[in-house]
C-alpha positions as CSV (number, residue, x, y, z in Angstrom):
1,X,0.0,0.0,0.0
2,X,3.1,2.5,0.6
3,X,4.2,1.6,-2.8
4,X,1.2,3.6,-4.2
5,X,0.1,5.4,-1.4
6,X,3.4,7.3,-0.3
7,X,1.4,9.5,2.3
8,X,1.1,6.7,4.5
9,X,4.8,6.6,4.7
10,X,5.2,9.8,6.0
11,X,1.7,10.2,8.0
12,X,2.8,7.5,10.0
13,X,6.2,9.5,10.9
14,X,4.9,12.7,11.2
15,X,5.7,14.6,14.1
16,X,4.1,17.6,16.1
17,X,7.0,19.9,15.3
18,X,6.7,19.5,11.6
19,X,3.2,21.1,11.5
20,X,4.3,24.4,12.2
21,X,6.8,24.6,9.0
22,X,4.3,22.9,7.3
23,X,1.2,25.4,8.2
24,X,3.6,28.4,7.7
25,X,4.5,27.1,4.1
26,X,1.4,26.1,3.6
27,X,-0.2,29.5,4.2
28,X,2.8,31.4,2.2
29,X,2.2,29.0,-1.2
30,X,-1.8,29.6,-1.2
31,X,-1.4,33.0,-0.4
32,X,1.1,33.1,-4.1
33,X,-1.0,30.7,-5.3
34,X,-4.5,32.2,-5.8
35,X,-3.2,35.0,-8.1
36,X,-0.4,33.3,-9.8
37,X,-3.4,30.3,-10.6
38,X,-5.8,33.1,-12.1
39,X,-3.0,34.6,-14.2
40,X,-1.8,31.1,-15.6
41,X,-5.8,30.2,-16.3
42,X,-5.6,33.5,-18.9
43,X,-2.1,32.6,-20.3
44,X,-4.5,29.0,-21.1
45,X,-6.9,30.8,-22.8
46,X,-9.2,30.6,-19.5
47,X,-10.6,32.7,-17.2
48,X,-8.9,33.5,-14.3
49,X,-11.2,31.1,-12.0
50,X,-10.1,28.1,-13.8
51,X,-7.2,28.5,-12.7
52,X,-8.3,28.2,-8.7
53,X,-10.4,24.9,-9.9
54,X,-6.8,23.7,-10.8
55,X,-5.7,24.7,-7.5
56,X,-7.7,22.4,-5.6
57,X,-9.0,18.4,-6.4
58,X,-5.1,18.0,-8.5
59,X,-3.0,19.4,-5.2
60,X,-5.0,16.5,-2.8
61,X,-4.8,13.8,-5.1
62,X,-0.8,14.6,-5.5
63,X,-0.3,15.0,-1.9
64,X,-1.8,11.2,-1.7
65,X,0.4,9.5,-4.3
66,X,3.3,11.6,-4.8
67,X,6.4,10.7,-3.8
68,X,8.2,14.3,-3.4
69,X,7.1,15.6,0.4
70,X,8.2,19.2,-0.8
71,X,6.7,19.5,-4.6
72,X,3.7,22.3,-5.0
73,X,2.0,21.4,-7.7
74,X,-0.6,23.4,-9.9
75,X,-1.1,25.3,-12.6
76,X,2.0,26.7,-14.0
77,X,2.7,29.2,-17.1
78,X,4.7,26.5,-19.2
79,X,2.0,23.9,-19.1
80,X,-0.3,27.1,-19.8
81,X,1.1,28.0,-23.0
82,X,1.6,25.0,-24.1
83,X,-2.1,24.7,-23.6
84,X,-3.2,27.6,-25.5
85,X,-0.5,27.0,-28.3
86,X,-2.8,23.6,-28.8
87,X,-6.1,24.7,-28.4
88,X,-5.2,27.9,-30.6
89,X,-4.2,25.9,-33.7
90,X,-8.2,23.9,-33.4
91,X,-11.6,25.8,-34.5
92,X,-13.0,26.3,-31.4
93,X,-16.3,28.1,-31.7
94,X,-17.6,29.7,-28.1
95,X,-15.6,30.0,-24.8
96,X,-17.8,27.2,-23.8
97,X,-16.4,24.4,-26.5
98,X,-12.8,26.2,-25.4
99,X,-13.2,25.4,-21.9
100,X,-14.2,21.7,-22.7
101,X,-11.7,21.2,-24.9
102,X,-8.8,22.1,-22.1
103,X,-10.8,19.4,-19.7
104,X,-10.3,16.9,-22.3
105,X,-7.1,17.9,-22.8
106,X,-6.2,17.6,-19.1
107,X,-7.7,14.0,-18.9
108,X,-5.6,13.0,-22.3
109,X,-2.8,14.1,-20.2
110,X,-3.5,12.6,-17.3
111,X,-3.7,9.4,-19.1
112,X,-0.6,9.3,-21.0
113,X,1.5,10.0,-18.2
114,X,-0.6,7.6,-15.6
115,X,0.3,4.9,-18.4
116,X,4.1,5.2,-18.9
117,X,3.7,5.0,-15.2
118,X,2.3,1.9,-15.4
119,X,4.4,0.6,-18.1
120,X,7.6,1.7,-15.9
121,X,8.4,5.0,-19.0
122,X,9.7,7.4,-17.1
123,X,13.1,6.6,-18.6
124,X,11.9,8.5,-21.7
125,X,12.5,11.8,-20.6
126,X,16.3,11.9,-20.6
127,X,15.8,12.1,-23.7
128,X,15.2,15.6,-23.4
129,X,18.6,16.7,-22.9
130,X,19.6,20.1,-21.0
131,X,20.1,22.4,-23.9
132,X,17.2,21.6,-25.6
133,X,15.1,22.4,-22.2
134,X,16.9,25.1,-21.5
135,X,16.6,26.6,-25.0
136,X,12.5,25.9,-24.8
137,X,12.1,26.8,-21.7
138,X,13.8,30.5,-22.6
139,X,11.8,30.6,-25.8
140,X,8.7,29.8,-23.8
141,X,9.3,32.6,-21.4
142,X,9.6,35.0,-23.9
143,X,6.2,34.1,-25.8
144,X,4.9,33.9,-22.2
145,X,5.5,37.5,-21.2
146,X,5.1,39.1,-24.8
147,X,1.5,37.2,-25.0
148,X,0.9,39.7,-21.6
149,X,1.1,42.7,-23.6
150,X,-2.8,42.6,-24.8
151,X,-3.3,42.9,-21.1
152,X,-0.4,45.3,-20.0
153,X,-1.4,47.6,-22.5
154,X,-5.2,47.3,-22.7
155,X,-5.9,46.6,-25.6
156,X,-7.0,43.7,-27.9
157,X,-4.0,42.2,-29.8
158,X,-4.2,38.8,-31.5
159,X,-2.9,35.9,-29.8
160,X,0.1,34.0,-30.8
161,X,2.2,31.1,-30.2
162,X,4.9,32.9,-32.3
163,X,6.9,35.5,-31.3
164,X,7.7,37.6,-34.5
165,X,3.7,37.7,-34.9
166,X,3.4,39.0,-31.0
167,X,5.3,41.8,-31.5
168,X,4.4,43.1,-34.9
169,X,0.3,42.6,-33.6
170,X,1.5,44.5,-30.5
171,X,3.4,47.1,-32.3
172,X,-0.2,47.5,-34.5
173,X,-2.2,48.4,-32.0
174,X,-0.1,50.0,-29.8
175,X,-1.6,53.4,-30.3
176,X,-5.0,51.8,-28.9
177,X,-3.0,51.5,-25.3
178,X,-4.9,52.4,-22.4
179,X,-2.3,54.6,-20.2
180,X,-3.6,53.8,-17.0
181,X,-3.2,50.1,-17.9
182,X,0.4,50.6,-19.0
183,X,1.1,52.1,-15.7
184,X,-0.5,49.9,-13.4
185,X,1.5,46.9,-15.3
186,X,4.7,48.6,-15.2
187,X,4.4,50.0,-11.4
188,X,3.5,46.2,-11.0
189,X,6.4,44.7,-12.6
190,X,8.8,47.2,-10.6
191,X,7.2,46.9,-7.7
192,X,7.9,42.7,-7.4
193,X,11.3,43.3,-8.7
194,X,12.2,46.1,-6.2
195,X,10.5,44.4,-2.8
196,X,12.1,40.7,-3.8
197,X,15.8,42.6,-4.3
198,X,14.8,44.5,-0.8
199,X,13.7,41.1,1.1
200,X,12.6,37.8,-0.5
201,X,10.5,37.2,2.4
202,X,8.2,39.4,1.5
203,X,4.8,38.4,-0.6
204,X,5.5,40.8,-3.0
205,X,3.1,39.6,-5.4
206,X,0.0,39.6,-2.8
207,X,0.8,42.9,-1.9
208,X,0.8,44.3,-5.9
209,X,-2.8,42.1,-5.9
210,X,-4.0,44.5,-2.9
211,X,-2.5,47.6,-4.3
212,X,-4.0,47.0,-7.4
213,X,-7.1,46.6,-6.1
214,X,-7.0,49.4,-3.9
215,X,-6.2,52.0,-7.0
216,X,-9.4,50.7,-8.8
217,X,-11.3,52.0,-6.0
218,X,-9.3,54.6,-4.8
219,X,-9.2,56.2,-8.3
220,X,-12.5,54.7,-10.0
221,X,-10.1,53.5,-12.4
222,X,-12.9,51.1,-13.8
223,X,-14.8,54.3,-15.3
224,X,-11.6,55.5,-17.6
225,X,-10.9,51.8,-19.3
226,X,-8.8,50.2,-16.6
227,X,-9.5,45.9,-17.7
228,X,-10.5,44.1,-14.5
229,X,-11.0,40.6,-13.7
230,X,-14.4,41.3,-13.6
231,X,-17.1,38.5,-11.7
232,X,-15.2,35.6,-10.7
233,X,-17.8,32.7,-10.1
234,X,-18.3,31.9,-6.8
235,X,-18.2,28.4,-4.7
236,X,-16.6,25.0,-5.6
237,X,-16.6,23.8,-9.3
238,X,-18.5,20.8,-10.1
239,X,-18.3,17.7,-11.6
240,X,-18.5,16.9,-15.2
241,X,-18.0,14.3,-17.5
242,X,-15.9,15.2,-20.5
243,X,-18.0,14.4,-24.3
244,X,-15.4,11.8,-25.5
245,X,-14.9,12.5,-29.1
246,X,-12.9,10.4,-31.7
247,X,-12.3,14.1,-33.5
248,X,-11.4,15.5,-31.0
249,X,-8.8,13.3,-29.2
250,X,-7.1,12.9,-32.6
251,X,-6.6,16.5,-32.5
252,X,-5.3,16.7,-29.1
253,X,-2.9,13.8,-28.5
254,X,-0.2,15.1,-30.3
255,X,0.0,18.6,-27.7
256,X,-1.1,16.4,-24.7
257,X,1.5,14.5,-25.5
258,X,3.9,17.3,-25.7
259,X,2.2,18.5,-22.1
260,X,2.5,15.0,-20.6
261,X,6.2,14.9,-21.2
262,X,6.9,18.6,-20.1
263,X,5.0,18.2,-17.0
264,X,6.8,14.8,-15.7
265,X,10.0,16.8,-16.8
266,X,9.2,19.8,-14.8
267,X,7.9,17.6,-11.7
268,X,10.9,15.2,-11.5
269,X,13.6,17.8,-12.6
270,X,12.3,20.9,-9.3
271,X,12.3,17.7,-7.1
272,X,15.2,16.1,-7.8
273,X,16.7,19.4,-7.3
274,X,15.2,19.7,-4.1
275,X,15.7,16.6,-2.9
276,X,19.9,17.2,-3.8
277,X,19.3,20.8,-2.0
278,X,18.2,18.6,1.5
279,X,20.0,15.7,0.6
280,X,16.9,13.5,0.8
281,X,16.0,10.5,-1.7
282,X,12.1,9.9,-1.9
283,X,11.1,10.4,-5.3
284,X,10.4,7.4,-7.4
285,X,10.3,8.4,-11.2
286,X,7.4,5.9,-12.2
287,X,5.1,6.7,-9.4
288,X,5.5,10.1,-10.0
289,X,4.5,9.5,-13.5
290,X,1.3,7.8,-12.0
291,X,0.7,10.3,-9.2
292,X,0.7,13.3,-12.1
293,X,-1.4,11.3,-14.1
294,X,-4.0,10.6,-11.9
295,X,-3.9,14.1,-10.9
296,X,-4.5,15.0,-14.2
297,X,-7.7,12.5,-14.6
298,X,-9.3,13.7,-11.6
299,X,-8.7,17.6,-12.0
300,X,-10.2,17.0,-15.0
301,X,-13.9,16.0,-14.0
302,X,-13.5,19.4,-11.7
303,X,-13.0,21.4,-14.6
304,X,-9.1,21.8,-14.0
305,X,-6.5,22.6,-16.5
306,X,-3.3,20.4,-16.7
307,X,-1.4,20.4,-13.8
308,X,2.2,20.2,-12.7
309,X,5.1,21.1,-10.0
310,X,5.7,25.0,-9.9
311,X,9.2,26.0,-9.9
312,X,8.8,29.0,-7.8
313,X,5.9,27.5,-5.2
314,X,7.9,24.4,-4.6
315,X,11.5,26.4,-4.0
316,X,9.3,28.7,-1.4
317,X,7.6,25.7,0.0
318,X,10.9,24.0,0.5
319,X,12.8,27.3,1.8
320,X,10.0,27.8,4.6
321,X,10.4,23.9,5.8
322,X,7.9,22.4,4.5
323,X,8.5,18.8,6.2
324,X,5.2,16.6,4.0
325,X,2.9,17.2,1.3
326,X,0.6,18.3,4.4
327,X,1.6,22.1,3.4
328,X,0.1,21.3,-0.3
329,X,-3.2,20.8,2.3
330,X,-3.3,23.7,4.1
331,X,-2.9,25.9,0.5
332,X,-5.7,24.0,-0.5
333,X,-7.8,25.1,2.3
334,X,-6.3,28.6,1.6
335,X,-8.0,28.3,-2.1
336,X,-10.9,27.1,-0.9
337,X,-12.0,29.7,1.7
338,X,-11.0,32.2,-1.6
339,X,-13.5,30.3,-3.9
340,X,-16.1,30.4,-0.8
341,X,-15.8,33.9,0.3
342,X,-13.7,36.1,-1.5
343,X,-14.3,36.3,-5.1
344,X,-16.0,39.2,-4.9
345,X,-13.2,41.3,-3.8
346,X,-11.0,40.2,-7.0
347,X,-14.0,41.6,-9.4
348,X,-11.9,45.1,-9.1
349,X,-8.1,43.2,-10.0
350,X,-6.8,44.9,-13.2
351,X,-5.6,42.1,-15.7
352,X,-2.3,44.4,-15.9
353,X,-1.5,43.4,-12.4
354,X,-2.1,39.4,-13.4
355,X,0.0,40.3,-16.4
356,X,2.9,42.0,-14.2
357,X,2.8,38.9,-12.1
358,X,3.4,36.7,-14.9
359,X,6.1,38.8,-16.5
360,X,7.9,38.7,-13.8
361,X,7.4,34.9,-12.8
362,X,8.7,33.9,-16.0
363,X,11.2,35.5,-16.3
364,X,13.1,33.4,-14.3
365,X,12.9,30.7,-16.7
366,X,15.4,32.6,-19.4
367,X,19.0,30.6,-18.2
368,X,21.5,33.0,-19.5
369,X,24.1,31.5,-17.3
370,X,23.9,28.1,-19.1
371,X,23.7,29.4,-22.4
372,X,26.8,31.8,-21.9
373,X,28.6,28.6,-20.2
374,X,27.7,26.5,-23.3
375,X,29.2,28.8,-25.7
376,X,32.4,28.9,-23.9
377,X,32.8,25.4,-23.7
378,X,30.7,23.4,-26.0
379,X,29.8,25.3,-29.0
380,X,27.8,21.6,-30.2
381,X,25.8,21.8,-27.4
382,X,25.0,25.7,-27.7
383,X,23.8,25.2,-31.2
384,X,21.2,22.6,-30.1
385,X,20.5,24.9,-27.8
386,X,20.1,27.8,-30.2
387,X,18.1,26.0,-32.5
388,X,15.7,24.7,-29.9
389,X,15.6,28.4,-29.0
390,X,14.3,29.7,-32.3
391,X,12.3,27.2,-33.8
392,X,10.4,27.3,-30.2
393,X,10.2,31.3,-30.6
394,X,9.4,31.6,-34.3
395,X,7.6,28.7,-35.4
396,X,5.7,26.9,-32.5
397,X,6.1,25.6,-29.2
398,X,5.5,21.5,-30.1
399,X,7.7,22.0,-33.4
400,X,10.2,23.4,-30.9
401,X,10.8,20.5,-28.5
402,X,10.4,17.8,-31.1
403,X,13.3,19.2,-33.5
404,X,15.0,19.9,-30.5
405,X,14.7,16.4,-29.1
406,X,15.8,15.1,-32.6
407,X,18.6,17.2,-33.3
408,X,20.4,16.1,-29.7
409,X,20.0,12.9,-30.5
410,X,21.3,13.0,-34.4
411,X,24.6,14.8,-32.2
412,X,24.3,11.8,-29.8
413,X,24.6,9.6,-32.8
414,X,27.0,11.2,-34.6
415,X,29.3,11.9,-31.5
416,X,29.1,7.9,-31.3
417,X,29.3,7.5,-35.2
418,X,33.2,8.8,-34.4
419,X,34.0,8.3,-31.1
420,X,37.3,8.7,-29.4
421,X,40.0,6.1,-30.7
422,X,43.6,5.8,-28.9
423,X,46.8,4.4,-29.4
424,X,48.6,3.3,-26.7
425,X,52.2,2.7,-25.2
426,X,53.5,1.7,-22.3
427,X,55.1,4.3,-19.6
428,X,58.4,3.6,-18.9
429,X,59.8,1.3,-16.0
430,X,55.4,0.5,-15.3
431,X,52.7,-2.0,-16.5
432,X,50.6,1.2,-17.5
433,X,49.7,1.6,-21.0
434,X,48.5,5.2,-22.0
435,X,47.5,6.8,-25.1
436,X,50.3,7.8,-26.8
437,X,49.6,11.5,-27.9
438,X,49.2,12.6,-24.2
439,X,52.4,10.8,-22.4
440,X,54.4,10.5,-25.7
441,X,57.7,11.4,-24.1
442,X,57.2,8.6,-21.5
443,X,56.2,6.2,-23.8
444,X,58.4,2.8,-24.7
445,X,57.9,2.6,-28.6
446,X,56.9,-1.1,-29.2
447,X,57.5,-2.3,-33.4
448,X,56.0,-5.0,-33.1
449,X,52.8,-4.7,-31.2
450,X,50.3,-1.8,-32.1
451,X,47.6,-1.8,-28.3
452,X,44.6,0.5,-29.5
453,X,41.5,1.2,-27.4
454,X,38.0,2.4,-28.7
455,X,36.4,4.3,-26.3
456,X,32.8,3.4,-27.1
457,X,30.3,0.9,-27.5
458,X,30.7,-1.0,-30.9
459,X,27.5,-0.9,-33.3
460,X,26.7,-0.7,-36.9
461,X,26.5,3.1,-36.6
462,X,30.4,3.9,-35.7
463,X,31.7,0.1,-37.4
464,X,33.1,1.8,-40.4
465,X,35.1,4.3,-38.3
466,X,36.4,1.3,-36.1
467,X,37.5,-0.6,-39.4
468,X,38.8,2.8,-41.5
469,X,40.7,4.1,-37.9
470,X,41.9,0.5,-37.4
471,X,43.7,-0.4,-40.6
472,X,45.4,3.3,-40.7
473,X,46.8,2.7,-37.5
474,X,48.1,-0.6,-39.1
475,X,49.8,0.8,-42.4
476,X,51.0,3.8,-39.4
477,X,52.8,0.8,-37.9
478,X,54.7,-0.7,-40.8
479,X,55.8,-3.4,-41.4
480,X,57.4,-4.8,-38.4
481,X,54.0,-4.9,-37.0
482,X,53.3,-8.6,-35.7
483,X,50.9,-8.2,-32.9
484,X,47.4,-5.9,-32.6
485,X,45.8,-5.6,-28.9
486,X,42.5,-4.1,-28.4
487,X,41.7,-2.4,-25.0
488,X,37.8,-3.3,-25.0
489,X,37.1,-2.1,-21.3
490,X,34.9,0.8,-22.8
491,X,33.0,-1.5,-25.4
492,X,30.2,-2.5,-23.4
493,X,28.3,-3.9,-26.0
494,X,28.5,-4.7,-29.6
495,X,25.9,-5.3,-32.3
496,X,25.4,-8.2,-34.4
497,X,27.0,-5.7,-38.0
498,X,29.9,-4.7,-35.5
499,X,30.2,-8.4,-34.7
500,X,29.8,-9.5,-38.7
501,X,32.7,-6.8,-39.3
502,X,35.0,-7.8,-36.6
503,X,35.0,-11.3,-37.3
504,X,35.9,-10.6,-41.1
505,X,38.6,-8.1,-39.6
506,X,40.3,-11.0,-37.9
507,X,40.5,-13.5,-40.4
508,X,41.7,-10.6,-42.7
509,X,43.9,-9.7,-40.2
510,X,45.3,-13.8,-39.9
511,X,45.5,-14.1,-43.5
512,X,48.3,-10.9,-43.1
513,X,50.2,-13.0,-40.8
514,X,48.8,-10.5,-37.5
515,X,47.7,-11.8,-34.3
516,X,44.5,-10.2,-32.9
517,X,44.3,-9.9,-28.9
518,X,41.9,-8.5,-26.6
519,X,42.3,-6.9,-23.2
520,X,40.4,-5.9,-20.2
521,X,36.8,-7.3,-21.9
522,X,34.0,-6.4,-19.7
523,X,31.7,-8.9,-18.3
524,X,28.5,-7.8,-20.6
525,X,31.3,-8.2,-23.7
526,X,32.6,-11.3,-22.8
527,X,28.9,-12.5,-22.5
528,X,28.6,-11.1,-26.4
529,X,31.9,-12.9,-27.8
530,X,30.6,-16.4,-26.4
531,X,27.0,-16.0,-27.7
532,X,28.1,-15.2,-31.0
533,X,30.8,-17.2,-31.5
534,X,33.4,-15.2,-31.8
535,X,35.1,-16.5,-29.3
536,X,36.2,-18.6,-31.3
537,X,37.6,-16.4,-34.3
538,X,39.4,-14.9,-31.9
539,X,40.9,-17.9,-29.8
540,X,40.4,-17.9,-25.8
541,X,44.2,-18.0,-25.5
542,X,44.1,-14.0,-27.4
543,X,41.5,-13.1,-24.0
544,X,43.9,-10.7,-21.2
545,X,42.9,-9.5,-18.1
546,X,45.4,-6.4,-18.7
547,X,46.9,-4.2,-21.6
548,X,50.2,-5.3,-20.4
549,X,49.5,-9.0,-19.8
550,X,48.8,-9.2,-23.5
551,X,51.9,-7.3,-24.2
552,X,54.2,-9.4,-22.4
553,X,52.4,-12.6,-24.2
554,X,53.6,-11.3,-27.3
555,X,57.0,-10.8,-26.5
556,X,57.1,-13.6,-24.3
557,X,54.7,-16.2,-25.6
558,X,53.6,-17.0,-22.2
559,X,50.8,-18.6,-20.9
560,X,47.9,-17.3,-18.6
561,X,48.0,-18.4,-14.9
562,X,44.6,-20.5,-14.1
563,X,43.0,-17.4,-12.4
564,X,44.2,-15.2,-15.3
565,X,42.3,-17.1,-17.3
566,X,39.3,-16.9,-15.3
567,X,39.0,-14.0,-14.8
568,X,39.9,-12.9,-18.8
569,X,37.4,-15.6,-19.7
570,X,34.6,-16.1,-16.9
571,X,30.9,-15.8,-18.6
572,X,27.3,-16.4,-18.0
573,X,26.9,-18.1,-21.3
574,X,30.2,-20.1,-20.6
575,X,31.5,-20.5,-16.8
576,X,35.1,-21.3,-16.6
C-alpha cells in the first residue's frame, strides 16, 4: 500500500513539530498561489477562475500518491502555454467548447502519463537533454511574457504562439493603449522586482494584488478603461463528464503529448533538485509519473486545466520547511475559503496586475548562465540549444521540443558514429599503458605490437570508423608490426553488423600474418563474444585480463595463470 500510497509513509512519521513549518508554508504558497493560478488560467486561454479549480482536487490527489514531500504542484505558465499554443491551432467556436476542450485535454494528459507510469516509461524523458530544455524553456518565457502585452497595454491584440507575430500585432495596436493600464502593469512589474531585491520574504506579489485593487477603487479607475478581472464565479466547481470524441482526441494527442512529457520533466527535474538541495531521496520516477497522471484524470472531471510542480511554489515551500505534502493541504484550504468567500473582492483586479505577475514569474525561466557557459565550452551543445531556442520562438512551441529532441540525438549519434580512438604505449619502467599522444615522451615505442583502445560501444553506426581508424593505425605501424591488442574495457556492447565486421577483420587480419588480442573485456562483452561465437575467431588464449598481460604474451609467448584465465574468460553463457 506505501508503494502507491506514499502518504502513508510519512503520516505514520509525522511529528508535532513538523506542522508548524508545514502550516507556515502552507499559508505562504496559497497566499502566491491564488493570483499566480488566475493569471496562468488567462495565459491558457481561460478565465482567471479556472485557474483556482486547478488549484484544488489535483493538489489533494498529488499530496496522496506523490512521492516528493516538498513539490507544489498546480497550474503553472509553461504547461499554460503549451495549452493555449494547442487549443489555438483547433476551430474552437464559443468559450464554452474552449473550456471543454482544455478538460479533455487535461484528462488525455493525465492518461498518457498515468500509463508510462504503469508501463515503468519514465526513462523516456532523458531524452530531453539540457540544452534543448533550456533553449525551450527561454523561448517559452519570452512568448509567455510578450502574450501579456494585450493585457499590459489594454488593448485587444491577437494571440500568438509565435513571437515575430506577438510583437508586430503588439506594435499594431499599440496606439489603442490604455495609459492607466500601461502604468498599473509597469508600477506592478517594478514593484515585485524592487521588494524581492529588498527582502525575498516578503509576498511581493499579494501585496501588488492589494494595491491593485485598492487603486481601482481609490481612483474609480474602472470608469476610464482600466481591464479588470471582472465577476469571478463563486463556490466549488462541479463535476462533469468530458463528451469523448474520436475528433477530437485525434486532434489533441499530439499537444497532450507534448504536455505530458513537459509536465513529468518539470515535476521530476524541481524535485530532484530539491531533494539534492536537503539531501533526501524519496522520489520514485514511475510513481510520480502515476501520481501526475491521476492528478490530471481527476482535476479534469473538476474542470481543471493540466497540472504540474511550480518551480517558484515548490522552492518557497521548500525554503519555509515544508517537512510533508501536508503544506500542499493547508494551500488547498487557503483556495478554498477564496473560492467560498472572497471572489467578490477580485472583481476590481486589473488584468495588468495578473499580467505583471506573470512577466515577472517567468522571467526566471530565461537561463542566461547556461547558455553563456555553453558557448564557452561546447559550441555543439549551444547550437542545439540555439536552434531549440528559435524554432520554439518563431515557429511553434510542439515543433520546438520535437526538433529539438531530434537534433540532440542526431549529435548523440553522430558523437558515437566517431567516437574517441587511442593508441597506446607503455610508460616507462610500469605495466601502464596510455595513449600515446598525451604521455608520448614517456612512452616505450613497441615495433611490433600496435595496443589500440576504442572508447565506445561498438555498433553498426560507428563500425566503419572502427574498421577505417583500425587499418590506418596498421599501415602507421609498418611493417614490423606482428601483434594488434584491443583495450575493449569501454565496449560494453556490440551489435550483431559490429560483430559480422570484426569477425571478417580478424580473419583478414590472420590471412596478413597479425595476431589479434583483446584486453580488459568487460563482463557484458565477454557474454557477447561467447553468444556469438566469436570467441572462437578470436581464440580464448588472445582473452587478457590487462593491456600489459597481453603485451608481455607477445614478447614472451607466455601462458595465462589459471586465475588469469578466469577472470579474462569467466561468462554467464560459458563459466570457466
Amino acid at each position: 500500500m506505501k508503494g502507491f500510497f506514499p502518504f502513508l509513509e510519512w503520516l505514520q512519521n509525522y511529528k508535532r513539530s513538523f506542522f508548524s513549518k508545514d502550516l507556515l508554508a502552507g499559508v505562504t504558497v496559497g497566499i502566491i498561489l491564488v493570483p499566480q493560478g488566475m493569471a496562468y488560467a488567462m495565459i491558457a486561454g481561460l478565465p482567471p477562475v479556472y485557474g483556482l479549480y486547478a488549484s484544488l482536487f489535483p493538489i489533494v490527489v498529488y499530496a496522496l500518491l506523490g512521492t516528493s514531500r516538498q513539490l507544489a504542484i498546480g497550474p503553472v505558465a509553461m504547461d499554460s502555454l503549451l495549452v493555449a499554443a494547442g487549443l489555438g491551432t483547433l476551430a474552437i467556436s464559443g468559450i464554452e467548447n474552449y473550456i471543454a476542450m482544455a478538460m479533455l485535454l487535461a484528462f488525455l494528459v493525465g492518461a498518457m502519463q498515468l500509463l508510462l507510469g504503469f508501463f515503468r516509461m519514465g526513462f523516456l524523458v532523458n531524452f530531453m537533454s539540457k540544452p534543448v530544455i533550456s533553449g525551450f524553456t527561454s523561448a517559452a518565457a519570452f512568448i509567455i511574457m510578450f502574450s501579456q502585452l494585450k493585457h499590459l497595454l489594454g488593448t485587444n491584440i491577437p494571440g500568438s504562439n509565435q513571437f515575430h507575430i506577438l510583437i508586430r500585432n503588439a506594435f499594431r495596436n499599440i496606439g489603442e493603449a490604455n495609459p492607466y493600464d500601461v502604468m498599473i502593469g509597469v508600477l506592478g512589474i517594478l514593484f515585485i522586482i524592487l521588494l524581492r531585491k529588498f527582502n525575498k520574504k516578503i509576498l511581493a506579489i499579494l501585496l501588488v494584488v492589494v494595491l491593485g485593487v485598492i487603486a481601482v477603487f481609490a481612483f474609480n479607475l474602472e470608469s476610464k478603461g482600466v481591464k479588470l478581472v471582472g465577476n469571478v464565479p463563486k463556490g466549488l466547481p462541479s463535476f462533469k463528464i468530458h463528451a469523448f470524441n474520436l475528433e477530437s482526441i485525434k486532434a489533441l494527442w499530439p499537444i497532450a503529448l507534448a504536455v505530458a512529457f513537459v509536465g513529468y520533466l518539470e515535476a521530476i527535474s524541481i524535485g530532484k533538485g530539491i531533494e539534492e538541495k536537503n539531501n533526501t531521496d524519496t522520489i520514485r520516477p514511475n510513481q510520480e509519473l502515476i501520481a501526475l497522471g491521476t492528478t490530471n484524470i481527476v482535476g479534469s472531471f473538476f474542470q481543471s486545466l493540466p497540472v504540474t510542480a511550480s518551480f517558484s511554489r515548490s522552492a518557497i515551500n521548500n525554503e519555509l520547511g515544508a517537512k510533508t505534502q501536508i503544506s500542499s493541504i493547508v494551500s488547498v484550504l487557503l483556495v478554498l475559503i477564496t473560492l467560498l468567500f472572497l471572489t467578490p473582492l477580485f472583481y476590481y483586479l486589473p488584468n495588468a496586475v495578473l499580467a505583471s505577475i506573470i512577466m515577472v514569474s517567468v522571467f526566471s525561466l530565461i537561463d542566461f548562465s547556461y547558455a553563456r557557459s555553453l558557448w564557452e565550452n561546447r559550441k555543439d551543445e549551444f547550437m542545439v540549444l540555439l536552434a531549440t531556442f528559435c524554432i520554439t520562438l518563431f515557429i511553434g512551441i510542439k515543433e520546438g521540443i520535437l526538433i529539438g529532441i531530434l537534433i540532440s540525438l542526431l549529435l548523440m549519434v553522430y558523437r558515437t558514429s566517431k567516437p574517441h580512438f587511442a593508441v597506446l604505449g607503455r610508460i616507462k619502467g610500469t605495466d601502464y599503458f596510455k595513449n600515446i599522444n598525451r604521455f608520448s615522451e614517456d612512452i616505450e615505442i613497441e615495433d611490433e605490437v600496435l595496443a589500440l583502445r576504442f572508447d565506445s560501444q561498438l555498433y553498426f553506426g560507428n563500425k566503419g570508423f572502427f574498421k577505417t581508424e583500425l587499418y590506418r593505425q596498421i599501415e602507421k605501424k609498418g611493417p614490423k608490426l606482428k601483434y594488434i591488442i584491443l583495450n575493449a574495457e569501454a565496449i560494453n556492447y556490440m551489435d550483431s553488423t559490429a560483430t559480422h565486421m570484426l569477425r571478417n577483420v580478424v580473419a583478414d587480419l590472420k590471412d596478413r600474418g597479425l595476431e589479434f588480442k583483446l584486453a580488459r573485456v568487460n563482463g557484458p562483452l565477454r557474454d557477447l563474444l561467447y553468444k556469438s561465437g566469436l570467441i572462437n575467431d578470436i581464440g580464448e588464449e588472445n582473452i587478457f585480463v590487462r593491456t600489459f598481460e597481453a603485451c608481455d604474451n607477445c614478447k614472451n609467448h607466455g601462458g595465462k595463470t589459471q586465475m588469469q584465465n578466469k577472470i579474462a574468460l569467466q561468462s554467464k553463457n560459458h563459466p570457466i
